[in-house]
DRENPAGU-814080 format. One record per residue: residue in one letter; x, y, z of N, C-alpha, C in turn. Coordinates in steps of 0.001 Angstrom, whole numbers, padded with zeros to 6 digits, always signed. Example, Ala and Ser with C-alpha at 12.3 -4.5 7.8 and 13.67 -1.06 7.14 Angstrom:
residues 2
a+013190-005690+007800+012300-004500+007800+013200-003300+007800
s+012850-002250+007080+013670-001060+007140+012900+000030+007870
end
This chain:
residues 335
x-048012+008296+004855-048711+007752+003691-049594+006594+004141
x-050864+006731+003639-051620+005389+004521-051525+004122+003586
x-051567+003246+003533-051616+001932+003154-052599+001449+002621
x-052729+000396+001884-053976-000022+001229-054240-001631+002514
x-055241-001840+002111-055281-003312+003070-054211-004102+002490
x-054133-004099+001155-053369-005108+000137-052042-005054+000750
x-051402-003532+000893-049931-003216+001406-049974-003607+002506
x-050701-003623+003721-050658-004099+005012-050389-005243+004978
x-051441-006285+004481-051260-007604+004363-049861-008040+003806
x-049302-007567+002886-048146-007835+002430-046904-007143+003579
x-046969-006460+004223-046063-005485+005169-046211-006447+005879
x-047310-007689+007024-047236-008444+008094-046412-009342+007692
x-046950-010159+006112-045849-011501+005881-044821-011326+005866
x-044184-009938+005060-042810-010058+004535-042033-009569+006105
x-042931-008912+006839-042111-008395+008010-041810-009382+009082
x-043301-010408+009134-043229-011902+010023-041696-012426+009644
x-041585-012864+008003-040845-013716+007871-039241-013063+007761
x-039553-012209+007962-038034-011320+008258-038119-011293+009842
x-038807-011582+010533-038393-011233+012093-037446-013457+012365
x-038314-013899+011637-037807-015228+012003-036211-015455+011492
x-036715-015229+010255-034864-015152+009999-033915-014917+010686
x-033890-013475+010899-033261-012561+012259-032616-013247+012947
x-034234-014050+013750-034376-014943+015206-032616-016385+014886
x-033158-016317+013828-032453-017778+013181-030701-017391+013038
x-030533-016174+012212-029302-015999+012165-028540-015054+013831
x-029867-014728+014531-029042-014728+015990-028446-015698+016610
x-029188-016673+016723-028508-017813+017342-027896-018711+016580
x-027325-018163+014910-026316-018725+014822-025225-017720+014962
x-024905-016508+014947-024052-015908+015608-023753-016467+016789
x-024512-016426+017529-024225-016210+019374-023311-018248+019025
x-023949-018811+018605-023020-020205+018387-021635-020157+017816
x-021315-019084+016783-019967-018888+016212-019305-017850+017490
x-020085-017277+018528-018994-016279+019154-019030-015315+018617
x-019892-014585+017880-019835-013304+017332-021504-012896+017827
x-021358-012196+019199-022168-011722+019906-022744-010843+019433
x-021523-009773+019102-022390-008479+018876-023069-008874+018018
x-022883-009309+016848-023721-009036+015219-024833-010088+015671
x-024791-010623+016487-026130-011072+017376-026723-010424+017677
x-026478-009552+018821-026934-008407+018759-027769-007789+018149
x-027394-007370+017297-027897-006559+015691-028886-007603+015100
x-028841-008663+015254-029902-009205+014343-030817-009677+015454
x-030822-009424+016935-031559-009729+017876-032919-008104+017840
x-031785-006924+017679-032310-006041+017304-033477-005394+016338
x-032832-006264+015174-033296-005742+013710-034732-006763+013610
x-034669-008192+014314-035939-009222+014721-037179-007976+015830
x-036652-007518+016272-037400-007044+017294-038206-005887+016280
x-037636-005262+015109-038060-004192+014923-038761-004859+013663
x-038314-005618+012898-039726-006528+012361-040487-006969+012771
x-040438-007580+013893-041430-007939+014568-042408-006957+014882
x-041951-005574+015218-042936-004210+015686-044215-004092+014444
x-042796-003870+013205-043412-003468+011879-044721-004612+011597
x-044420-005737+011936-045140-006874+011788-046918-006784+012811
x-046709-006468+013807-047204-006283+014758-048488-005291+014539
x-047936-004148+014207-048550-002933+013717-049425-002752+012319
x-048948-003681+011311-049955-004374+010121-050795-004919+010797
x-050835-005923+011583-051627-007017+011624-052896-006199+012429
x-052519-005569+013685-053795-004524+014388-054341-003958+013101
x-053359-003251+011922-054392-002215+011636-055439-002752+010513
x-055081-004126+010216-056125-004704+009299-056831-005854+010043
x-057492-005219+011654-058252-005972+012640-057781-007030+012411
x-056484-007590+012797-056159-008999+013241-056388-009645+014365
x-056684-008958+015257-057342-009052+016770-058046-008615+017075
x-058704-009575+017929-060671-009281+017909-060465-009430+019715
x-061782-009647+019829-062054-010004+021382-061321-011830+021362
x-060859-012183+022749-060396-013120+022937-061022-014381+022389
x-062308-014019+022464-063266-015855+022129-063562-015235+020573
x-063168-014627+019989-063267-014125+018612-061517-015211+018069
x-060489-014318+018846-058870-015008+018508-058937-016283+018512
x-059480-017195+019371-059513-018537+019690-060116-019311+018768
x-061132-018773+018519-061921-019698+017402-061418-018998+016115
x-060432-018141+015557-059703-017832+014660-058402-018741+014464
x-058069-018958+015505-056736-019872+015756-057395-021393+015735
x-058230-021667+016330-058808-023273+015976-058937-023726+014986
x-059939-022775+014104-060161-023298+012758-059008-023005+011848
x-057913-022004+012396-056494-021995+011344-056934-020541+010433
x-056410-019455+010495-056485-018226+010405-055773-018090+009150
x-056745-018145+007660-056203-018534+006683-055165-016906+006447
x-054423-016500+005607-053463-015741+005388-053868-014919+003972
x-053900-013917+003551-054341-013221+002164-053187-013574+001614
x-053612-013935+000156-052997-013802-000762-052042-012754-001047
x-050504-012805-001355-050149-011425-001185-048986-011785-002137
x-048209-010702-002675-047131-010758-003920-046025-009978-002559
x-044946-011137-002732-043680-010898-001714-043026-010015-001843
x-042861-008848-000690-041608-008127-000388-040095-009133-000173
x-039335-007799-000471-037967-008304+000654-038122-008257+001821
x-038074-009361+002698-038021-009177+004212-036801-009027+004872
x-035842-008806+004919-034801-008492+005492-034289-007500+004833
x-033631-006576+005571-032619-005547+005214-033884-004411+004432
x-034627-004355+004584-035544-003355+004443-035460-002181+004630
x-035021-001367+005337-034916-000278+005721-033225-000055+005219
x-033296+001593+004838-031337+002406+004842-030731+001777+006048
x-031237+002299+007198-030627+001972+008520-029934+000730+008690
x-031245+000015+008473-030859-001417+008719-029671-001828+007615
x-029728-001622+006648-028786-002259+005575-027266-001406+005807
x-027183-000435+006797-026396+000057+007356-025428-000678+008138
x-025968-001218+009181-025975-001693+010047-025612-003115+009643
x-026382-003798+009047-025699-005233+008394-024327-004943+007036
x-024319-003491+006470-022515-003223+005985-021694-003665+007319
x-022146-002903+008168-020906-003007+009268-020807-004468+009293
x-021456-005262+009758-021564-006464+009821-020619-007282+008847
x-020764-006855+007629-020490-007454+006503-019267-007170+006307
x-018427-006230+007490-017513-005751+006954-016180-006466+007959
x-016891-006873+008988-016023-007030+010008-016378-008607+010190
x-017286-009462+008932-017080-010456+008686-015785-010993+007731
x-015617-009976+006818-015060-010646+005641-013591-009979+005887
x-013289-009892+007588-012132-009759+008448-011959-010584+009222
x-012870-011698+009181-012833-013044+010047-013117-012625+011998
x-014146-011352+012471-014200-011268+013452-015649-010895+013546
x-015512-010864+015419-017295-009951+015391-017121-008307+015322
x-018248-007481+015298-018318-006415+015100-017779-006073+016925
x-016837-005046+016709-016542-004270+018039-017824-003375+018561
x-017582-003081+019792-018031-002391+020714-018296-000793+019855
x-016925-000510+018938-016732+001277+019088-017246+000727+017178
x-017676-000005+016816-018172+000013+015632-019708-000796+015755
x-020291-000814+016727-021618-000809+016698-022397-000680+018703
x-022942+000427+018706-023218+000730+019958-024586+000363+020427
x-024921+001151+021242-026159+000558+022291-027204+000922+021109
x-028283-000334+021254-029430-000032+020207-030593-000561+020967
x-032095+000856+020402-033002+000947+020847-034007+000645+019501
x-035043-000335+020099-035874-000267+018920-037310+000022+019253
x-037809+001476+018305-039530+001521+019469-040292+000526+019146
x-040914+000046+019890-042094-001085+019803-043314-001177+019306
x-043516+000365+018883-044574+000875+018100-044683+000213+016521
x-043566+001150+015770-043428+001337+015013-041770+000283+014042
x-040599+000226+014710-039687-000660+014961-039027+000331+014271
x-038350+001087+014660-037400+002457+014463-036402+002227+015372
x-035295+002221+014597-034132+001360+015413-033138+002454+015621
x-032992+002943+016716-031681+004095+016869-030424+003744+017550
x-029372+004197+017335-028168+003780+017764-027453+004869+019028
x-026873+004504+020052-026215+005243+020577-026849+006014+022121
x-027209+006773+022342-027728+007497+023588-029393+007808+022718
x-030122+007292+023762-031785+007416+023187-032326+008938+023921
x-032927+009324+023041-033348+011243+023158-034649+011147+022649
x-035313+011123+023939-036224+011583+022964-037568+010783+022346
x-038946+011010+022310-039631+009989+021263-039383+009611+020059
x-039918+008475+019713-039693+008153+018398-039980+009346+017211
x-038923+009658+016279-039140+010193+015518-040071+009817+014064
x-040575+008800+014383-041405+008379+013347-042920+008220+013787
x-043190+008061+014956-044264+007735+015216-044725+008384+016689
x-043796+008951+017426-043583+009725+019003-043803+009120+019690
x-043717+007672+019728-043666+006848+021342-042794+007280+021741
x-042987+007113+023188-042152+007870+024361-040657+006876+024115
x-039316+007169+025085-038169+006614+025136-038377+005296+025850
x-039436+005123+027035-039759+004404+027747-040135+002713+027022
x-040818+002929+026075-041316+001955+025525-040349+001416+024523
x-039425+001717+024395-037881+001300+023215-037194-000091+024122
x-037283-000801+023435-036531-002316+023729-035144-001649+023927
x-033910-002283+024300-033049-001967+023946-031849-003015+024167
x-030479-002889+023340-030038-004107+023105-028506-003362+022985
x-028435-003462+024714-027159-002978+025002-025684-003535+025038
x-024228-002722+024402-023481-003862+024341-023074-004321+025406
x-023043-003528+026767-022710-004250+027896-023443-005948+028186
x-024951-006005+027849-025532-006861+027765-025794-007882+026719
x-024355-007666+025698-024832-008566+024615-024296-010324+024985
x-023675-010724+025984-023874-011967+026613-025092-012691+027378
x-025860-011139+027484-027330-012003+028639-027593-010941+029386
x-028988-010952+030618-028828-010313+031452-029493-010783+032764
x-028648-012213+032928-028955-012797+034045-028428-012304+035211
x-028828-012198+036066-028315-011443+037528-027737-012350+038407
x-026435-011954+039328-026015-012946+040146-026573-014138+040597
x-027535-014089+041313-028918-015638+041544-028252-016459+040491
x-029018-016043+039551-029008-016945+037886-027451-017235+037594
x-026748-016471+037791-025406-017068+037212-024488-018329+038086
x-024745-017858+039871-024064-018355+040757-025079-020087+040425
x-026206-020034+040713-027301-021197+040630-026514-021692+039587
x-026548-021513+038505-026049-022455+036963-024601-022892+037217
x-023574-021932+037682-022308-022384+037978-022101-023579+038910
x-023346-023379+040223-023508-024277+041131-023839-025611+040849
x-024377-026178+039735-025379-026975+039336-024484-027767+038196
x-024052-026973+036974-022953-027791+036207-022406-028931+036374
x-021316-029226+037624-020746-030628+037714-022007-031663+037905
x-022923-031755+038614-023346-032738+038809-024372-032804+037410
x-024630-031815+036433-025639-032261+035289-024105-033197+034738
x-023143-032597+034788-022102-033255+034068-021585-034602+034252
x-021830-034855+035740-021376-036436+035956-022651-037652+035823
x-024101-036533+035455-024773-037726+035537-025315-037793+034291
x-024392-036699+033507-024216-037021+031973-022902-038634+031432
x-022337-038459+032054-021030-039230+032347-021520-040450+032988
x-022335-040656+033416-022526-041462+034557-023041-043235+033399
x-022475-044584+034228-022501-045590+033187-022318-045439+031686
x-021730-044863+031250-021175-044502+029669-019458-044992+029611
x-019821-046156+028863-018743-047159+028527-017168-046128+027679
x-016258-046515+028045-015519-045625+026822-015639-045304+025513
x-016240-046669+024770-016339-046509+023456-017216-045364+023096
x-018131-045105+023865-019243-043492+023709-018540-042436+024192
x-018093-042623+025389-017558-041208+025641-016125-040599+024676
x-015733-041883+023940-014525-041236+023181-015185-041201+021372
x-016056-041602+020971-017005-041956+019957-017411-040145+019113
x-016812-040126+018029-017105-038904+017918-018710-038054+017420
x-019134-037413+017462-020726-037196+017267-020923-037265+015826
x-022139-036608+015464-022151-036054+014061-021125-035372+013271
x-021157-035635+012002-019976-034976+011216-019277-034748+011835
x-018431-035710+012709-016824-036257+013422-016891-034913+014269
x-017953-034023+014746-018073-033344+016247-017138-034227+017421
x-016343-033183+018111-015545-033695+019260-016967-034389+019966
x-015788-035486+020455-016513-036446+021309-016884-035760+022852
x-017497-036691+023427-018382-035982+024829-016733-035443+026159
x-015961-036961+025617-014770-036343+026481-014131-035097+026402
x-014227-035080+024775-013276-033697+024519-014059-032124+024637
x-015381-032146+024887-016003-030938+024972-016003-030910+026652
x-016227-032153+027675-015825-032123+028719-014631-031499+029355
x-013409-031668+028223-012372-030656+028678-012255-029781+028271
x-013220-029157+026965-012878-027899+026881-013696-027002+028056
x-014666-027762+028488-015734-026711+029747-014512-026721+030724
x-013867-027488+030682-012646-027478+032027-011818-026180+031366
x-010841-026367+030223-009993-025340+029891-010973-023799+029810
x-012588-023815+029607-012685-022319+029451-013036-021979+030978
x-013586-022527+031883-013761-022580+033268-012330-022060+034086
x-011041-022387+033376-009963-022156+033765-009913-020374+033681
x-010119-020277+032164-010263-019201+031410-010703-017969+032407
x-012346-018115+032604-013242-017432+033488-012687-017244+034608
x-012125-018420+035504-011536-018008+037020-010327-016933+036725
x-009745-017091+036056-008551-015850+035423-009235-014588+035835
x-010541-014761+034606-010789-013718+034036-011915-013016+035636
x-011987-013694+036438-012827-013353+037535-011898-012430+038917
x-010905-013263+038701-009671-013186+039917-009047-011074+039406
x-009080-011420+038099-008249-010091+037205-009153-008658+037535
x-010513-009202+037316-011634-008339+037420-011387-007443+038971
x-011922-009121+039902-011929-007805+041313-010560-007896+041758
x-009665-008022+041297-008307-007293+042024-007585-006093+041476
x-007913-006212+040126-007114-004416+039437-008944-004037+038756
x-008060-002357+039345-009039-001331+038953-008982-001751+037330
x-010165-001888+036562-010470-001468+035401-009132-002219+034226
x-009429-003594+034412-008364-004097+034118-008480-004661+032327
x-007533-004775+031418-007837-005194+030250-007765-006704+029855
x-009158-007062+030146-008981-008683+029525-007981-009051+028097
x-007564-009929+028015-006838-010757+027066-007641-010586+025895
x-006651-009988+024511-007805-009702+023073-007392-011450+022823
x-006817-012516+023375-007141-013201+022602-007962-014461+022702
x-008624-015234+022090-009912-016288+022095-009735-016750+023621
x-010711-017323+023861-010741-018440+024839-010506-019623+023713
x-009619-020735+024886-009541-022153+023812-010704-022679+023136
x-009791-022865+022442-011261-023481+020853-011407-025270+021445
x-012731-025169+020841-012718-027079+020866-011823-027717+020180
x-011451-027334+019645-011062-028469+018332-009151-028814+019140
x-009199-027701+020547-007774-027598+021004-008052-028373+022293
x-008846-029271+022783-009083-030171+023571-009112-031439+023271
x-008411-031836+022137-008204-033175+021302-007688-034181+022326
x-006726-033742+022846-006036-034363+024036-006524-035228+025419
x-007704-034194+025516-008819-034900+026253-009288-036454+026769
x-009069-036668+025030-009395-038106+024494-008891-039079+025170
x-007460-039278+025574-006673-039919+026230-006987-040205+027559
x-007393-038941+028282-007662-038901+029355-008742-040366+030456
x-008719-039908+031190-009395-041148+031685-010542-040057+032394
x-011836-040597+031965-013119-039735+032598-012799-039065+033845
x-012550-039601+034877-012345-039707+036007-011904-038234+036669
x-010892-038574+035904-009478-037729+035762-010155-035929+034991
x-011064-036340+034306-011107-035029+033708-012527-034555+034698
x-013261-035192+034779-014133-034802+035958-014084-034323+037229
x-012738-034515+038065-012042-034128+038859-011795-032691+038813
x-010907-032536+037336-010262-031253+037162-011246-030380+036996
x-012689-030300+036590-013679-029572+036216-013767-029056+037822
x-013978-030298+038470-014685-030241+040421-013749-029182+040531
x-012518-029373+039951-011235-028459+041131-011700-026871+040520
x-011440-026839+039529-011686-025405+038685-012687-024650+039212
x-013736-025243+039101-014957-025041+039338-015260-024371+041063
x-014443-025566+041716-014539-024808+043554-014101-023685+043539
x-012872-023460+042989-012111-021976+043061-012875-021158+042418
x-013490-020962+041253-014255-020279+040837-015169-019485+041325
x-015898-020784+042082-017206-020535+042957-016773-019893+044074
x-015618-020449+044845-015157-019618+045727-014576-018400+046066
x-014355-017665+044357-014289-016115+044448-015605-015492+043942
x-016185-016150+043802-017791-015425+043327-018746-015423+044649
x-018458-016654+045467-019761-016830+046600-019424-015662+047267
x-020607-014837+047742-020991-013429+048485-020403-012233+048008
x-020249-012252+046850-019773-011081+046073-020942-009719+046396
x-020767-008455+046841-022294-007776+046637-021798-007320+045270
x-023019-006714+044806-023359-006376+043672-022581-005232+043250
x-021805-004421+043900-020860-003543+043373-019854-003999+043000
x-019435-005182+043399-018100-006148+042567-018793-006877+041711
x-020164-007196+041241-020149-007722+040365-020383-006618+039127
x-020217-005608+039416-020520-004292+038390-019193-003641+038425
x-018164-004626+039137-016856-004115+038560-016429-003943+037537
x-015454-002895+036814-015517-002757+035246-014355-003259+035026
x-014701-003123+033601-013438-004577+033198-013336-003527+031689
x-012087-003635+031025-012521-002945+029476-011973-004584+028516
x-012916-004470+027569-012402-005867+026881-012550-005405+025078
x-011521-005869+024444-011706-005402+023012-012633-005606+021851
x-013384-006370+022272-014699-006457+021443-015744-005748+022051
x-015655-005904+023046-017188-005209+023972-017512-004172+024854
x-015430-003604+024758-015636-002488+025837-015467-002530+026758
x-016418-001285+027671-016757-001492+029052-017259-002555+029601
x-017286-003244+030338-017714-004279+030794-018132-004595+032176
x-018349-005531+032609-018311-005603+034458-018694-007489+034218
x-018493-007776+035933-017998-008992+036295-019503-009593+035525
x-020867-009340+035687-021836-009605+035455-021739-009716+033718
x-021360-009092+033044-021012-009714+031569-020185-010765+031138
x-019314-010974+032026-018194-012465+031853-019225-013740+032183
x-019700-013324+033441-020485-014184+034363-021680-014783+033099
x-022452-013951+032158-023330-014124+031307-022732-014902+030215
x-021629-014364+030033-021250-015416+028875-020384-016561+029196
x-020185-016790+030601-019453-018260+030521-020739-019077+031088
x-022083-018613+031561-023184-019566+031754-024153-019737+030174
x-024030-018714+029355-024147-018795+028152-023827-020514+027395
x-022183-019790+027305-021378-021105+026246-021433-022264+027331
x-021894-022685+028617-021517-023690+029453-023100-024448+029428
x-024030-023904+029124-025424-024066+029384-025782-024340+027462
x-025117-024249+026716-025053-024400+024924-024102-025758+024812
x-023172-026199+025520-022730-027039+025362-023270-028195+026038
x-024007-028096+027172-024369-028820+028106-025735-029607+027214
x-026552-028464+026275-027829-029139+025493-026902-030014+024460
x-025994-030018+023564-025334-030517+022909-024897-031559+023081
x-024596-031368+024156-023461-032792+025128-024981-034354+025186
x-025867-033637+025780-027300-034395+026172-027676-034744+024905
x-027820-034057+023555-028489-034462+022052-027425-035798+021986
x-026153-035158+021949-024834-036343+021177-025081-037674+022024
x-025040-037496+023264-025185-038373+024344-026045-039568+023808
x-027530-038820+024030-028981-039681+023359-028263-040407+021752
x-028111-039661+021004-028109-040470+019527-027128-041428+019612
x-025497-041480+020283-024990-042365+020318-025526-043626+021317
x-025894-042933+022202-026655-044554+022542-027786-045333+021847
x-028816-044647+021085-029700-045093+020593-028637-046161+019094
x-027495-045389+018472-027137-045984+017563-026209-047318+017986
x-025609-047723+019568-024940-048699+019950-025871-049652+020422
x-027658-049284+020258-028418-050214+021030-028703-049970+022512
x-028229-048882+022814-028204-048639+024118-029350-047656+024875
x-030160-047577+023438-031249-046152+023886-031798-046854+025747
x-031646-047585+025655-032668-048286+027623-031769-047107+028489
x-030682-046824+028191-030217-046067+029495-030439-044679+029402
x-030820-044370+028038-031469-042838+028048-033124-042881+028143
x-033978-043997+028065-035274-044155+027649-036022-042928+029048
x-035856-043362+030356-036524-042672+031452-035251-041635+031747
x-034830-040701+031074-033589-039711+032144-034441-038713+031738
x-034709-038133+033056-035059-036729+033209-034139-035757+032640
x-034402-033847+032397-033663-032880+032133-032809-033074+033244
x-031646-033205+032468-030110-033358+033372-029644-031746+033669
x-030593-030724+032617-029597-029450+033207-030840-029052+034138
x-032139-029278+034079-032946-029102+035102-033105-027423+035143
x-033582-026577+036184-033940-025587+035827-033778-024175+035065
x-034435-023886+034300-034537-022823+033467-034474-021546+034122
x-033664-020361+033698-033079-019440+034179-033490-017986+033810
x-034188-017541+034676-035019-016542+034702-033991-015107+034107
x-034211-014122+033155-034040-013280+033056-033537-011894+033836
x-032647-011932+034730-032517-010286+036049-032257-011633+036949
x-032376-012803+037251-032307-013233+038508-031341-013605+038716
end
């Protein structure tokens, strides 16, 4: 059915502002620990975004380059348009967020065997589930051109380089996070009584503990079943508090060597060792590896925000005024 300009124009906004949402409620999943349904809304962004994409060409939204530029300078006013629903638009999709909805209001994330590998074409944003066959049935782009948003990969898909580098690098962003910070800050609790810097310091220690487990389990039994239950919660590092910096900085160093020291020179067939785990399945060492540089590299920006505001509020902003990025380099995608 072809479109009027009017429907196009209205198909880019409502589809724009449904891809942001998406964007928005992914990364608050991936912050609660409910990956997969991250996933799914990492997915369902991608395929608004297509839909979005595909309006905007067909009502010449892009011109020649020195045409775009001086469109974007002077501010690329927007048509007038009467609002769609932008989210949940499609059967599929509203499919797909039941499941969601269902295995929320069970207090968990969506499993592995209740939401599988998803492809979305880039054409058109036709989102298929499961083993991809085939061109798009809506529009016949090839299989080739389909994003896809696999559950093995719903922690990341940083490659050994990237994971070993970030693991390598941690203690010292951490001590020179730590570094001249009086007790009263480091035990000082953040925003809306957020654990203090000590106590998220030991929880990177208790889940670091976690991971070496979960690393040691991997390459020594064939195809082994991780633990269905949580890694320690923050709110179970209270204890922390007591501690003396020192003392908990230490225990990170110790954790941390052993860690590193069953990962350094791993080849790549042990890190594609399989693992089966109850949310996610099949697995391999390279999916643990993604999600403990994940939650360790999310706490680490957190740790640096809380850090800054409590000093600025004790008078102390001079010792944050010149500090460079303490986590320092950014982590390439496959590497």
């Amino acid at each position: 059915m072809n479109m009027s300009e009017q429907e196009l124009h209205q198909l880019f906004t409502s589809a724009s502002m449904g891809q942001v949402a998406y964007r928005a409620w992914a990364a608050k999943a991936r912050h609660e620990r409910r990956f997969n349904i991250a996933r799914l809304f990492d997915a369902l962004c991608e395929a608004r975004g297509a839909r979005a994409m595909r309006a905007f060409l067909t009502v010449d939204g892009v011109g020649s380059t020195d045409l775009n530029v001086d469109r974007a300078l002077n501010g690329d006013e927007p048509q007038a348009v009467a609002m769609q629903r932008i989210t949940g638009t499609s059967e599929r999709s509203r499919e797909f967020l039941g499941r969601a909805a269902e295995a929320i209001a069970q207090g968990r994330d969506l499993l592995a065997s209740e939401l599988g590998d998803l492809y979305v074409c880039t054409t058109c944003g036709e989102t298929r589930e499961g083993t991809l066959i085939g061109a798009c049935p809506i529009c016949d782009t090839v299989p080739e051109a389909h994003k896809q948003f696999l559950v093995i990969e719903a922690m990341g898909t940083l490659g050994p380089h990237a994971i070993m580098h970030a693991l390598e690098h941690s203690e010292a962003t951490l001590r020179a996070m730590m570094h001249d910070l009086d007790e009263s800050i480091l035990v000082c609790p953040g925003n809306d009584n957020a654990p203090s810097l000590k106590e998220v310091l030991g929880h990177l220690n208790d889940m670091n503990l976690v991971f070496c487990e979960r690393v040691r389990l991997i390459l020594d039994t064939n195809n082994p079943e991780l633990p269905a239950a949580h890694p320690p919660r923050l709110n179970a590092a209270v204890h922390y508090r007591n501690r003396d910096i020192n003392f908990i900085l230490e225990a990170f160093h110790e954790s941390r060597r052993d860690c590193l020291l069953s990962l350094r020179g791993l080849t790549s067939a042990a890190w594609h060792r399989p693992a089966t785990h109850v949310s996610y399945g099949q697995i391999n060492l390279l999916h643990q590896g993604n999600w403990m540089v994940h939650h360790e590299r999310t706490h680490l920006v957190e740790m640096a925000q809380q850090r800054h505001d409590l000093l600025v509020s004790c008078g102390k902003a001079q010792l944050d005024a010149n500090r460079p990025d303490l986590i320092g380099d950014r982590l390439n995608e496959g590497e």
